[in-house]
N, C-alpha and C positions, 0 to 999 in steps of 0.2 A: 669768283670770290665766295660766294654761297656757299658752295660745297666745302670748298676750309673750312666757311662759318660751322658748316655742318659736320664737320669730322671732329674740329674742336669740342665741338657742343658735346657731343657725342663720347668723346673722350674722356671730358669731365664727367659726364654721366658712369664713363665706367670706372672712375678713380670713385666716385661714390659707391658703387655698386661692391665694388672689393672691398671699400671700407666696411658696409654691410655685411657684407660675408666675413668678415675679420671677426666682428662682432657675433655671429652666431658661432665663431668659432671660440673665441674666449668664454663664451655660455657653456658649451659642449666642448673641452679643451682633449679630450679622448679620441675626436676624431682626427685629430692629428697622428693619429698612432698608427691609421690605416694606411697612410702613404708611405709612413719609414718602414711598414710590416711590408710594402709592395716593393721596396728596395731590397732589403734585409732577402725574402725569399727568391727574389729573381737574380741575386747576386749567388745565391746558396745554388739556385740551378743550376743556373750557367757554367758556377766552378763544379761541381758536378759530373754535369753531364759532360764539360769536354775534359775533365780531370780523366773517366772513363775512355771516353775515345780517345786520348793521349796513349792510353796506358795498354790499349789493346786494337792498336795501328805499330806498324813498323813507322819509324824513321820520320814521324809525325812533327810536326813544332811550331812556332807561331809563325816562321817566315815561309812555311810548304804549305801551311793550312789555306789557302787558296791555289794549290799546284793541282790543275786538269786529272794530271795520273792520280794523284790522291785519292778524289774523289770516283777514278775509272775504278779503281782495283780494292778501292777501300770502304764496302757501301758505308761502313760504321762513322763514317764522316756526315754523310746525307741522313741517318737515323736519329746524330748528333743534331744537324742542325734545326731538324723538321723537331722533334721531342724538346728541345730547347725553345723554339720558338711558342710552340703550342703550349709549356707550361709556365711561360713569364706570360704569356696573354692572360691565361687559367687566370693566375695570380692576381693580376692587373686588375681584371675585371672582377672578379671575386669581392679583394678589398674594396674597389671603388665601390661596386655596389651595397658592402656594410657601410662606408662613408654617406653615400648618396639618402639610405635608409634612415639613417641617422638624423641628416637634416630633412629626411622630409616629415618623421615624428618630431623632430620641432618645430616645422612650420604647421604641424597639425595640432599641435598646443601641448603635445607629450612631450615628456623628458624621457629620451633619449638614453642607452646604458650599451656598452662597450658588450655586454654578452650578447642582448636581444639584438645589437648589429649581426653580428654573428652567428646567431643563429636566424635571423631574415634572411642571411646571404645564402646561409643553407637551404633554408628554406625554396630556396629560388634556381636550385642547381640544377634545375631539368631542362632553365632556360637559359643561366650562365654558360652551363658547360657547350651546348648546342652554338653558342653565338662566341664564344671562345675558341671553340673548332674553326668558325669560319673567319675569324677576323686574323686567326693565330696560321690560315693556308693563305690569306692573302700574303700576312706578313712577311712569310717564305717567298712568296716571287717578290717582292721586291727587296727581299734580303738576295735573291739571288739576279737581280738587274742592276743592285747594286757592286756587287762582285764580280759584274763581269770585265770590267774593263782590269780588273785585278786577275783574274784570268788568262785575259790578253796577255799579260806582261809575262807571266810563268810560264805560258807558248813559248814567246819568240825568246826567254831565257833555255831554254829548253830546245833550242835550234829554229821552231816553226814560224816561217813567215807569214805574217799577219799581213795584208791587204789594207791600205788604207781604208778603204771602205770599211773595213770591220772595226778599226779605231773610231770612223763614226758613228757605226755604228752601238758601240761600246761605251759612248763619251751618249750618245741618245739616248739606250735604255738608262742612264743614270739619271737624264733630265725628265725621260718618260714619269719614273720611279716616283722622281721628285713629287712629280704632278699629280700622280695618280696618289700617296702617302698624303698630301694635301687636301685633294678633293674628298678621299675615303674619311679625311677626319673630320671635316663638315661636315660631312653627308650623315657621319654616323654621330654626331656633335652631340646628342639626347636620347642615345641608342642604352644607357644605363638607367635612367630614371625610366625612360620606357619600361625597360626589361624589370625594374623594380616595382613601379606602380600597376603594370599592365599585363606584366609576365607572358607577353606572345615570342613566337618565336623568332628566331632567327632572320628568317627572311621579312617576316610581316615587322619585327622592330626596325627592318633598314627602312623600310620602305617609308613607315610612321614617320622614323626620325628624318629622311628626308622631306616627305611631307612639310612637317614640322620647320625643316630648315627653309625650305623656299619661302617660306611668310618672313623672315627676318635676318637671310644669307646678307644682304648689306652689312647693315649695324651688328650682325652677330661676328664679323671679320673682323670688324674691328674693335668689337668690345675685344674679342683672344688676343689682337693685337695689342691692346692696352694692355692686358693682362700680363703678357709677354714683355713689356716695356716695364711694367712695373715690379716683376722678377729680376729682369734685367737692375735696375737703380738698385733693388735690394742686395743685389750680390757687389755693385762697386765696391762699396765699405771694407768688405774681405778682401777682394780682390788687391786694393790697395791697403791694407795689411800685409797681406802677404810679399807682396810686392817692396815693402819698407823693412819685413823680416828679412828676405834675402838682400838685399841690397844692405842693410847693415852687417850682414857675414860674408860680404865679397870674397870669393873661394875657400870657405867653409861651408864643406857638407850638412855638418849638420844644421844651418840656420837656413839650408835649399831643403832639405828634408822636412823643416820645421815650418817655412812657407809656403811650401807645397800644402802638406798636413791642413794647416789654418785654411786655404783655400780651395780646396777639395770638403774641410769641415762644413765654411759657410757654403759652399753651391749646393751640400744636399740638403742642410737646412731651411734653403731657399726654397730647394723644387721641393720638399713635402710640404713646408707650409704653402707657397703655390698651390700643389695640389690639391687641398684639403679646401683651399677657398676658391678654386673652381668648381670644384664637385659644388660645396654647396650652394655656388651659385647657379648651376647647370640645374638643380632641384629645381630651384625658384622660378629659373626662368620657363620651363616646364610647365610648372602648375599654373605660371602667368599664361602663358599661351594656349592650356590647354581649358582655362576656364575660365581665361578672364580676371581673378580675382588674383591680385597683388599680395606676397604672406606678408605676415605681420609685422615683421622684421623689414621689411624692403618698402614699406610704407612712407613714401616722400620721395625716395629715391629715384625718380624719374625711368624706373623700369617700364611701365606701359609705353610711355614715351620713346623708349631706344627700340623697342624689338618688334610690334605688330601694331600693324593701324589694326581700325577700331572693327574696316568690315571686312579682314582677314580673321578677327578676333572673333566676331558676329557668326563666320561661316564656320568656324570649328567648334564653336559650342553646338552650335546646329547639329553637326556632321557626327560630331562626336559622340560613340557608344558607348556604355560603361563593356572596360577590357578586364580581366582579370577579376582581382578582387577591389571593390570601392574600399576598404576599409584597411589597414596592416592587423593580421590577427591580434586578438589580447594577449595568446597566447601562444608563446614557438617554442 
């Protein structure tokens, strides 16, 4: 029964800790704009980039885009998917790291402005771009362990017999995928404040941010869990809007076109505001673990409490070098 105790305890802890984060957002209400800029351009690629490979592949379409031969005789499908992937990473991490920058000049007693995010992120593209290559080549194998078993099926439509065994193993790499998409995002859970406050590279921010994660992989599962549940509650609202638009134009299109619309609206107003209150909770938690001192903002909020005892907290102040630069310049 303890550990309930403790999961609950816990949870209330991160229902406070978002509320805190809400609050630095309503302060700086700007950086909300980072996460809809990370949709907005990763949508822009995507239709893009395979608008291109559509248009200079034969006989290409959304039901062959996983057909084996496609990809045999077609590399512009593999240049597609690797260049797509690699530049929605770019994107991702770009913004977040103006968001991240953002809330950490408010935890450092500045205000914050929508350009100097911007030009911080820039500032920093020797170690974004470096660590966007490597997150944006993972992402590809498991975009492509995920399609395998979609492969499978355009074989054996295609005449070739598939082998049991390779249904499991097809049905595996997807569970592999899963696992490995799970552990990479823990592991790399502080991999943007890193790269923000400490600007090392590539390899030395995994390692940091792993580091970093084994002091507080418990309670940090479940504070994203909470976090995830409380996305989740935010989107019912629309959900069931939507849901009372179509049902009120039972076989009329246009009131299924119009509840769809509504809830497709709220889910991405969800996941940016989401987003924009992880990042700046991902700051804090950060600067909590990386020195101890709790920002100004998160003061009461039982954060030392959820994420590192006190002589994990003791060994990294020790251990810890100054990395990069201590200070964000005055001027970028």
């Amino acid at each position: 029964m303890r550990i309930f105790r403790e999961l609950r305890s816990t949870y209330r802890r991160t229902r406070i800790l978002a509320s805190t984060s809400c609050e630095v957002l309503r302060r700086d209400r700007f950086l909300v704009t980072f996460p809809a800029l990370t949709l907005v351009v990763v949508a822009a690629i995507n239709v893009v980039t395979w608008t291109v490979v559509w248009v200079t592949t034969t006989g290409l379409n959304s039901t062959s885009i996983d057909d084996p031969g496609k990809w045999a005789v077609e590399p512009i499908v593999w240049v597609g998917l690797v260049a797509s992937v690699l530049l929605c990473t770019f994107a991702s991490v770009f913004f977040t790291a103006a968001l991240t920058y953002g809330a950490w000049e408010r935890f450092q007693g500045r205000t914050p402005t929508f350009e100097g995010c911007i030009s911080a992120a820039k500032a920093r593209l020797h170690v974004i771009v470096p660590w966007a290559i490597l997150a944006g080549l993972v992402g590809v194998v498991l975009e492509l362990l995920y399609r395998l078993p979609r492969l499978f099926r355009h074989l054996e439509q295609a005449g070739r017999q598939i082998p049991v065994v390779g249904h499991i193993a097809s049905i595996g790499a997807m569970i592999v995928a899963i696992a490995v998409e799970s552990i990479w995002y823990f592991v790399t859970y502080l991999v943007v404040p890193i790269l923000v406050v400490e600007e090392t590279g590539p390899i030395t921010s995994c390692k940091r941010s792993f580091h970093l994660f084994r002091k507080t992989w418990g309670t940090s599962l479940i504070a994203q869990a909470g976090f995830d549940i409380i996305g989740l509650l935010l989107f019912l609202p629309g959900l069931v809007l939507a849901t009372l638009v179509v049902l009120a134009g039972l076989g009329n299109l246009a009131a299924l076109v119009v509840g769809i619309g509504i809830g497709v609206a709220w889910l991405l107003v969800v996941i940016v505001a989401m987003s924009a209150v992880v990042g700046i909770f991902k700051m804090a938690l950060y600067l909590f673990v990386t020195t101890g001192q709790v920002p100004g903002e998160f003061q009461g909020t039982g954060i030392e409490k959820a994420f590192a005892g006190k002589g994990a907290l003791k060994f990294e102040q020790k251990t810890r070098k100054p990395r990069g630069r201590a200070q964000p310049p005055e001027t970028l």
